[in-house]
Backbone atoms as SQL, in Angstrom:
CREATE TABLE atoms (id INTEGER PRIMARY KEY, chain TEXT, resi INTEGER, resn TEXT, atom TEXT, x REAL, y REAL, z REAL);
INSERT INTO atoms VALUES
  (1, 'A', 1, 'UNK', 'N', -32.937, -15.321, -30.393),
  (2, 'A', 1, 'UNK', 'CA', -31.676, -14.827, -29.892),
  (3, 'A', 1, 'UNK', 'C', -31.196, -13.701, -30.801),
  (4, 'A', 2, 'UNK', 'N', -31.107, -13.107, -30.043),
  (5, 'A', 2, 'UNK', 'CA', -30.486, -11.571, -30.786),
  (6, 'A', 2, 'UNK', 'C', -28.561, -11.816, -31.261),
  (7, 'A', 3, 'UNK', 'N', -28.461, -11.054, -32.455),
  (8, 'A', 3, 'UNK', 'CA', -27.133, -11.099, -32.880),
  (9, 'A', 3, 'UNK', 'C', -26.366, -9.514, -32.850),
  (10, 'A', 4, 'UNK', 'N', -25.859, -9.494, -32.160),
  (11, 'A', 4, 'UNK', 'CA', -25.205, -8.100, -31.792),
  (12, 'A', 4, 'UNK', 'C', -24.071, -8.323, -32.560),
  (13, 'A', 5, 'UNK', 'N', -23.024, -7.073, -32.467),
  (14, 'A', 5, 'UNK', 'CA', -22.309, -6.446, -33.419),
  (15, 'A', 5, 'UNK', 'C', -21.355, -6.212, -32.746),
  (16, 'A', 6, 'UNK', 'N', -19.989, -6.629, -33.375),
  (17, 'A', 6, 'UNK', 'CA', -18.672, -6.518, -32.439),
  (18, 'A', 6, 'UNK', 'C', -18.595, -4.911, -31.587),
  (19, 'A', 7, 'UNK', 'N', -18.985, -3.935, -32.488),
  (20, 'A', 7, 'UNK', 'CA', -18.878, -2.992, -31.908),
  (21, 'A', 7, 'UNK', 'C', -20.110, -2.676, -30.779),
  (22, 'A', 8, 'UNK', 'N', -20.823, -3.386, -31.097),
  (23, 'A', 8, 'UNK', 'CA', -21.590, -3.399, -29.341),
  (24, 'A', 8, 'UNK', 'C', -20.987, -4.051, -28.563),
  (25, 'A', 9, 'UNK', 'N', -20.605, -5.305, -28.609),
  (26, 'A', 9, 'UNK', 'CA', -19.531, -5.735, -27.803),
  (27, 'A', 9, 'UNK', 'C', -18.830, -5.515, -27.272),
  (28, 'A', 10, 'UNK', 'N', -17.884, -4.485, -27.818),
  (29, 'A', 10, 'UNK', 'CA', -16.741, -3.850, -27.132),
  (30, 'A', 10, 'UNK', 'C', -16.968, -2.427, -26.582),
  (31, 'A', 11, 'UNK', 'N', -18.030, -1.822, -26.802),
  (32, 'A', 11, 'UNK', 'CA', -18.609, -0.837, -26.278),
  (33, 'A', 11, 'UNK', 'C', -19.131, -1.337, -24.756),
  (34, 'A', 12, 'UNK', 'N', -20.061, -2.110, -24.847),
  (35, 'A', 12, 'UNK', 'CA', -20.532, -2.616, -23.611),
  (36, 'A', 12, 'UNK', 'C', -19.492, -3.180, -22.824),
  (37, 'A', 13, 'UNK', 'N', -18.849, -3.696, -23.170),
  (38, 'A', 13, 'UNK', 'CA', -17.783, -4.433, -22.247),
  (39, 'A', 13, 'UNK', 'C', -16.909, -3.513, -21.934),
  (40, 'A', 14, 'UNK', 'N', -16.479, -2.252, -22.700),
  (41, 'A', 14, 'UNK', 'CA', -15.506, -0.988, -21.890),
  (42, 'A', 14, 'UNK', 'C', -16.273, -0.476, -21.110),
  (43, 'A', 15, 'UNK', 'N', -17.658, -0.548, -21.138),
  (44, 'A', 15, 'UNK', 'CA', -18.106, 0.095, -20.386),
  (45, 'A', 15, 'UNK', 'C', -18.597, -0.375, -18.768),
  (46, 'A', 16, 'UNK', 'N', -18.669, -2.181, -19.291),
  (47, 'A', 16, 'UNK', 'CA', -18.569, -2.669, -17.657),
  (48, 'A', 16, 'UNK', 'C', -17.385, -2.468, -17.216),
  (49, 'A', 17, 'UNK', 'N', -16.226, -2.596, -17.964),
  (50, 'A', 17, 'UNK', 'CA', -14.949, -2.704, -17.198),
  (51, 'A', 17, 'UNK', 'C', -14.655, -1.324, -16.508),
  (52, 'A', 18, 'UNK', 'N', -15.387, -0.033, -17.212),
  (53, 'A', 18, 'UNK', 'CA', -14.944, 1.166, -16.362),
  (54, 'A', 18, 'UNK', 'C', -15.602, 1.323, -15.160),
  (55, 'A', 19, 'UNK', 'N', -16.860, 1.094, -15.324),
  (56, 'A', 19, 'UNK', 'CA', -17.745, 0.947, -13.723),
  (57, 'A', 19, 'UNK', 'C', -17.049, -0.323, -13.031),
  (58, 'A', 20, 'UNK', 'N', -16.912, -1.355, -13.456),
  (59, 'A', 20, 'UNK', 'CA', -16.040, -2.010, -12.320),
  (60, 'A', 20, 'UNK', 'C', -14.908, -1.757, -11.561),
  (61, 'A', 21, 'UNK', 'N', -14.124, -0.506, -12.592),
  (62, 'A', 21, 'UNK', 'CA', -12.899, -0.259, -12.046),
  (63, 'A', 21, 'UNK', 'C', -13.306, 1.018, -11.385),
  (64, 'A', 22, 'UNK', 'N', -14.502, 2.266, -11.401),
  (65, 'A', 22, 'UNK', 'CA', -14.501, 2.689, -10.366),
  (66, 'A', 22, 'UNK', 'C', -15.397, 2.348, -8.813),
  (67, 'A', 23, 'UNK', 'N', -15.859, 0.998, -9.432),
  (68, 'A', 23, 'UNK', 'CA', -16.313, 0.927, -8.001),
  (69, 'A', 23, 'UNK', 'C', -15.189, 0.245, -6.765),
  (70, 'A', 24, 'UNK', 'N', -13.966, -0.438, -7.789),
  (71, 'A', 24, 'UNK', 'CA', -12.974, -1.106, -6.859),
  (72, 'A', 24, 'UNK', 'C', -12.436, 0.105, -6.127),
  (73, 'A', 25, 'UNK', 'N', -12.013, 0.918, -7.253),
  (74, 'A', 25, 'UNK', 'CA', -11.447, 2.696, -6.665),
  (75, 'A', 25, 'UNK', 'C', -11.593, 3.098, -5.441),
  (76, 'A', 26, 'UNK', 'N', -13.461, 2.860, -5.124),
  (77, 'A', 26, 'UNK', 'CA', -14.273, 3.599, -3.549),
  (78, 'A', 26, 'UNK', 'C', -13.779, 2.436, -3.114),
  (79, 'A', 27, 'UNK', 'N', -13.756, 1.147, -3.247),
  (80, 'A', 27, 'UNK', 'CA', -13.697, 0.123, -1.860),
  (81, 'A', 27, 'UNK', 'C', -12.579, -0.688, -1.931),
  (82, 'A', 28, 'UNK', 'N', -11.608, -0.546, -2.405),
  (83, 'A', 28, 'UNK', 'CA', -10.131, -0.799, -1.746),
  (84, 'A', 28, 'UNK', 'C', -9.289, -0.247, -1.448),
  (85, 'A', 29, 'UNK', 'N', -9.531, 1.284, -1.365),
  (86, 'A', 29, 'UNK', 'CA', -7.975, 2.223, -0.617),
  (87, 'A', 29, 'UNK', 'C', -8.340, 1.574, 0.700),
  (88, 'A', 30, 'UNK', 'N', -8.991, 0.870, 1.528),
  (89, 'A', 30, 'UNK', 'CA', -9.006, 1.033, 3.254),
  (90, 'A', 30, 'UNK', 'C', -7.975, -0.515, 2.951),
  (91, 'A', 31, 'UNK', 'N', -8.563, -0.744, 1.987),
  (92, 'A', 31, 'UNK', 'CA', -7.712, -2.455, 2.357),
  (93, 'A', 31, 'UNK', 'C', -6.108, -2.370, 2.321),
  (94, 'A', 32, 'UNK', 'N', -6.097, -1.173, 1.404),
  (95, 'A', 32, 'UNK', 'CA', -4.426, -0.751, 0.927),
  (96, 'A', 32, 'UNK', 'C', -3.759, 0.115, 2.040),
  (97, 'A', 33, 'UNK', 'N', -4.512, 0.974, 2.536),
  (98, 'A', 33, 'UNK', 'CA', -4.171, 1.624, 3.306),
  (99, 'A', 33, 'UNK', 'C', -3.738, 1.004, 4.811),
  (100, 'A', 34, 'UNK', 'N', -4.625, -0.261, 5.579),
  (101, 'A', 34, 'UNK', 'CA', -4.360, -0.870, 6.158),
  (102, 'A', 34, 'UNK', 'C', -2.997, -1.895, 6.118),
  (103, 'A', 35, 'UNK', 'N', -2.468, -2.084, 4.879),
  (104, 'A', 35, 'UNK', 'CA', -1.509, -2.889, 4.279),
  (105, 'A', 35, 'UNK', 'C', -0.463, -1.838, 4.438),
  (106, 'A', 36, 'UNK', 'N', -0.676, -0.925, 4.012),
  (107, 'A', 36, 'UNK', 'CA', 0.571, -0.007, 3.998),
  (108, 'A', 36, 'UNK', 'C', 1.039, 0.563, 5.814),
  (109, 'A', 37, 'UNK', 'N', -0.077, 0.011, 6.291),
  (110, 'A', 37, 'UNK', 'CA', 0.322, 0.733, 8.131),
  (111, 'A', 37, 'UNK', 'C', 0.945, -0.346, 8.219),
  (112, 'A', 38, 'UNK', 'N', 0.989, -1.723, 8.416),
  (113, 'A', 38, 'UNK', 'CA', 1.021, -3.330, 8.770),
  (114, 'A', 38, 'UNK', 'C', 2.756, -3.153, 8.185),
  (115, 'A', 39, 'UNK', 'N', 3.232, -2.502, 7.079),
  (116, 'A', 39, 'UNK', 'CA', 4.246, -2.625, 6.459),
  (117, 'A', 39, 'UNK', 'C', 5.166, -1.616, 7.050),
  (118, 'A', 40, 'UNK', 'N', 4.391, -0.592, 7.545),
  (119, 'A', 40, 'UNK', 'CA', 5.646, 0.494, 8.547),
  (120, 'A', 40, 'UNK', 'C', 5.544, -0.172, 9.910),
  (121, 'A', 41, 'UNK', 'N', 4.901, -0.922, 10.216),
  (122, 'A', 41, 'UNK', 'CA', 4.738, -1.452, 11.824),
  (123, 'A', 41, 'UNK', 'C', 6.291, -2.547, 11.616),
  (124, 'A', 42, 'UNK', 'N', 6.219, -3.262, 10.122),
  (125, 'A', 42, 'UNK', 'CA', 7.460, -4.023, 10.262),
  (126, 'A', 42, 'UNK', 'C', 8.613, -3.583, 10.213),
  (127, 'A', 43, 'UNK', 'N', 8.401, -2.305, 9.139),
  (128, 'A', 43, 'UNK', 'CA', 9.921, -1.537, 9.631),
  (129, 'A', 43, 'UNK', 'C', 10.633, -1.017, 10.326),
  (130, 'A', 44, 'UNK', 'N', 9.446, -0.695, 10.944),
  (131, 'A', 44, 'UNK', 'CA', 9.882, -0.256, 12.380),
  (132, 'A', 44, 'UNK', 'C', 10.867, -1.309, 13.883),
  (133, 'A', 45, 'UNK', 'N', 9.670, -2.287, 13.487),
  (134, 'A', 45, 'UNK', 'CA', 10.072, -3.506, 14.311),
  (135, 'A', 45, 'UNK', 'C', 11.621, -4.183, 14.256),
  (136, 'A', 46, 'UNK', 'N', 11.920, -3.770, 12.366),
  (137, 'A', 46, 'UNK', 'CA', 13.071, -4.384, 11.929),
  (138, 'A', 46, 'UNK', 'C', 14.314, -3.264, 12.666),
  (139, 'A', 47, 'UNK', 'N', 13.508, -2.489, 12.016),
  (140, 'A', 47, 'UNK', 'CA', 14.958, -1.453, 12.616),
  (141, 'A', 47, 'UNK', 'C', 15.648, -1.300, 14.492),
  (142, 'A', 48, 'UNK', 'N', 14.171, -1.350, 15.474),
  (143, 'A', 48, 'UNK', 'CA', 14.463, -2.074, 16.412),
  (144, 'A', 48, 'UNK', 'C', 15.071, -2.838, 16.681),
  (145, 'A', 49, 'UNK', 'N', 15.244, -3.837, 16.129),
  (146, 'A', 49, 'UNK', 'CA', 15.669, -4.919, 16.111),
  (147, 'A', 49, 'UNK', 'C', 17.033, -4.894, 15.863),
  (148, 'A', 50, 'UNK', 'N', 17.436, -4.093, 14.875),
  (149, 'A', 50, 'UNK', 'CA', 18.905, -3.956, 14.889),
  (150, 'A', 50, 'UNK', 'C', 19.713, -3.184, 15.451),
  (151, 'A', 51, 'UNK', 'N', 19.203, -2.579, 16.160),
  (152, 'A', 51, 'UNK', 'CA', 19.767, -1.892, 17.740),
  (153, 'A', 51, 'UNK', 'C', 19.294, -2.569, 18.881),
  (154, 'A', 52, 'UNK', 'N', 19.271, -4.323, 18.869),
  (155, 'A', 52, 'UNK', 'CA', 19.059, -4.634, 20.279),
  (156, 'A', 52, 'UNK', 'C', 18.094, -4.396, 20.856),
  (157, 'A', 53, 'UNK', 'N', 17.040, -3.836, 19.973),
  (158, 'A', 53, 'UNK', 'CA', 15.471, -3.824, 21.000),
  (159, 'A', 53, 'UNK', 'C', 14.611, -4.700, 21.109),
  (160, 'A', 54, 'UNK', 'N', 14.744, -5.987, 21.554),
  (161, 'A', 54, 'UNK', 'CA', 13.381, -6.782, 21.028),
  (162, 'A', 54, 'UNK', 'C', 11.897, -5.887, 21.280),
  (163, 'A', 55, 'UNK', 'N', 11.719, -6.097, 20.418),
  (164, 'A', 55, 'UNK', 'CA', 10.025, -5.687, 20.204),
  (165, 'A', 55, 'UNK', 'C', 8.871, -6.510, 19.554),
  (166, 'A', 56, 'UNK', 'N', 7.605, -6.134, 20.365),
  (167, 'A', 56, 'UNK', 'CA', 6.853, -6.978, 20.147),
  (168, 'A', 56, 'UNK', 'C', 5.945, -6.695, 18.377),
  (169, 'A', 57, 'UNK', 'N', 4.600, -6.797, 18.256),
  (170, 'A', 57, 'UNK', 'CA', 4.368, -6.694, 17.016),
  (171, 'A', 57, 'UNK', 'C', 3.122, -4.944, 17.663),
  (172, 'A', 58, 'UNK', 'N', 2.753, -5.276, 18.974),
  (173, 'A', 58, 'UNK', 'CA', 2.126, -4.193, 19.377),
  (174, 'A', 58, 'UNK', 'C', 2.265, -3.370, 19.721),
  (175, 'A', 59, 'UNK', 'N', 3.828, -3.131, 19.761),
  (176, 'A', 59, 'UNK', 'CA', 4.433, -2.116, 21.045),
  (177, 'A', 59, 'UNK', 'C', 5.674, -1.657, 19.785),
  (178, 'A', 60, 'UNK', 'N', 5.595, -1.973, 18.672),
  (179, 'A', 60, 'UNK', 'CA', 6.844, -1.274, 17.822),
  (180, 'A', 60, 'UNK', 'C', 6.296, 0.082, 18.053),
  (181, 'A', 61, 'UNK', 'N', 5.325, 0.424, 17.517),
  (182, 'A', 61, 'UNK', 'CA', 5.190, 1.965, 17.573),
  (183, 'A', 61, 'UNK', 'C', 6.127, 2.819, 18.386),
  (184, 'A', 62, 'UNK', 'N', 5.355, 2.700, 19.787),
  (185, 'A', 62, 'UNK', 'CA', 5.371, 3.200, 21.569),
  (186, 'A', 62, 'UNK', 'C', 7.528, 2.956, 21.603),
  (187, 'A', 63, 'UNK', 'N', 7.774, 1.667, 21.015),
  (188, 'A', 63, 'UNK', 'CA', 9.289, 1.603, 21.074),
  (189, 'A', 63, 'UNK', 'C', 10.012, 2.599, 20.013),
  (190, 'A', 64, 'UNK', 'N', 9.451, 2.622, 19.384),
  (191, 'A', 64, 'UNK', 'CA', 10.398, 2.953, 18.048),
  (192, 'A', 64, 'UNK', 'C', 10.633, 4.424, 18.333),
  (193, 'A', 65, 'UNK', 'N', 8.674, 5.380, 18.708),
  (194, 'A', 65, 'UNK', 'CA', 9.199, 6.952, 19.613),
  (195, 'A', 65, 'UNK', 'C', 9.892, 6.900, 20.295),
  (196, 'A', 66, 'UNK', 'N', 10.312, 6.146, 21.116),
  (197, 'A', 66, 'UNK', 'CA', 10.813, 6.016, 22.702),
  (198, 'A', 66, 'UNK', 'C', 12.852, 5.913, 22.589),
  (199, 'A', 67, 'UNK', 'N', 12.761, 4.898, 21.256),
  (200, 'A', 67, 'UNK', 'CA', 14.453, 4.716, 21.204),
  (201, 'A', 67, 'UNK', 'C', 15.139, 5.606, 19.711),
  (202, 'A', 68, 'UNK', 'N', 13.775, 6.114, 18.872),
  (203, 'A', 68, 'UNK', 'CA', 14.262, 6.501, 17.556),
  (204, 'A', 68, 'UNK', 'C', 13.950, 8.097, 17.553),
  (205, 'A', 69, 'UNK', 'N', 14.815, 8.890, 17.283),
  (206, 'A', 69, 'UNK', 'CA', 15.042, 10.253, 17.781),
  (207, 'A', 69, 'UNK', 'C', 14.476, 11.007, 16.693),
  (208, 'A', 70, 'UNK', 'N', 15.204, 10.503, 15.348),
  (209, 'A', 70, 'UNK', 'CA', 15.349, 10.693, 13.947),
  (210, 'A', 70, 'UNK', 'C', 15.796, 10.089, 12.837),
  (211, 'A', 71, 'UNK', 'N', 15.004, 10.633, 11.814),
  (212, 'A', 71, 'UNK', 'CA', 15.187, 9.475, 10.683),
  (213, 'A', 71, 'UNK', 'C', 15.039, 10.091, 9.444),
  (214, 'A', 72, 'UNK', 'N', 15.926, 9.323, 8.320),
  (215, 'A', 72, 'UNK', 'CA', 15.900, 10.125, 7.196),
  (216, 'A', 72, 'UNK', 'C', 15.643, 8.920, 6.180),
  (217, 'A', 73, 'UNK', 'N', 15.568, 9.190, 4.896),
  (218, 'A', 73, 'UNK', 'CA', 15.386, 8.236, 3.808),
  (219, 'A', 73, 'UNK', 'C', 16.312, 9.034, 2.404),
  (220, 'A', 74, 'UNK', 'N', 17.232, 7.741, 2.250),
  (221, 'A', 74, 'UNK', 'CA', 18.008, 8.576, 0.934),
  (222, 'A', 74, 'UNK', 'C', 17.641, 7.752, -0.249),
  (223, 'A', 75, 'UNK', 'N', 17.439, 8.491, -1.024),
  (224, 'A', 75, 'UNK', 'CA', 16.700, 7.765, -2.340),
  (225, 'A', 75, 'UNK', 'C', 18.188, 7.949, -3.326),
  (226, 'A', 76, 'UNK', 'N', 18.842, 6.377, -3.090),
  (227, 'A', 76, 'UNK', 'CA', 19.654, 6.810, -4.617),
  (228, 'A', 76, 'UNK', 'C', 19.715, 6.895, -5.396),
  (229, 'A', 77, 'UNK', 'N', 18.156, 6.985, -6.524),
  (230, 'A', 77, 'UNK', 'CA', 17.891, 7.900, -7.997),
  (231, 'A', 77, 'UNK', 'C', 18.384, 9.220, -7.546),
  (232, 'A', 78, 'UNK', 'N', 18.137, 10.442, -6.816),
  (233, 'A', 78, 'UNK', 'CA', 18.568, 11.045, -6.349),
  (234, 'A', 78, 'UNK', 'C', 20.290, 11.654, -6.164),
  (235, 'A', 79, 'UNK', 'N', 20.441, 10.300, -5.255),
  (236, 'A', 79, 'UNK', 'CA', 22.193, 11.392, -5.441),
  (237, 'A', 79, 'UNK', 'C', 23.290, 10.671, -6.136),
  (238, 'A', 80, 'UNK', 'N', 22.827, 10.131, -7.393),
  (239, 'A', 80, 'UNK', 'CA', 23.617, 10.135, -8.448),
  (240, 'A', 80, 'UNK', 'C', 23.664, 11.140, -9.288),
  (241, 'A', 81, 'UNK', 'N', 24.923, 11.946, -9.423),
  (242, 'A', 81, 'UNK', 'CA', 24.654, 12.863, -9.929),
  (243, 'A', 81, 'UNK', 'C', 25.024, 12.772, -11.516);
């Protein structure tokens, strides 16, 4: 049995951890990206919802063009002045 040297140790092991972290890089934006559509489908649904639209989970989209004209987002980091 071979006796290696802390500093091989921690060499090798930064170095699995960087190839592990770019291979997660290539193969989880679709999973995130899918998460992040799933999360405007609910806001949408919600905001429907509070103008009296029932809506379904398939049809927020098709509703939300249909009853939502325009829309803004105010970030209040922003307008504190």
């Amino acid at each position: 049995m071979k006796n290696f040297s802390n500093k091989y140790i921690f060499i090798f092991s930064s170095v699995m951890v960087i190839i592990r972290l770019q291979l997660c890089s290539r193969w989880l934006p679709p999973f995130f990206s899918r998460a992040g559509k799933n999360l405007e489908i609910e806001k949408k649904k919600s905001m429907l919802e509070s103008i009296n639209v029932p809506a379904e989970w398939g049809k927020a989209e098709e509703l939300y063009d249909k009853y939502i004209k325009e829309s803004f987002v105010i970030n209040p980091a922003v307008v504190k002045g």
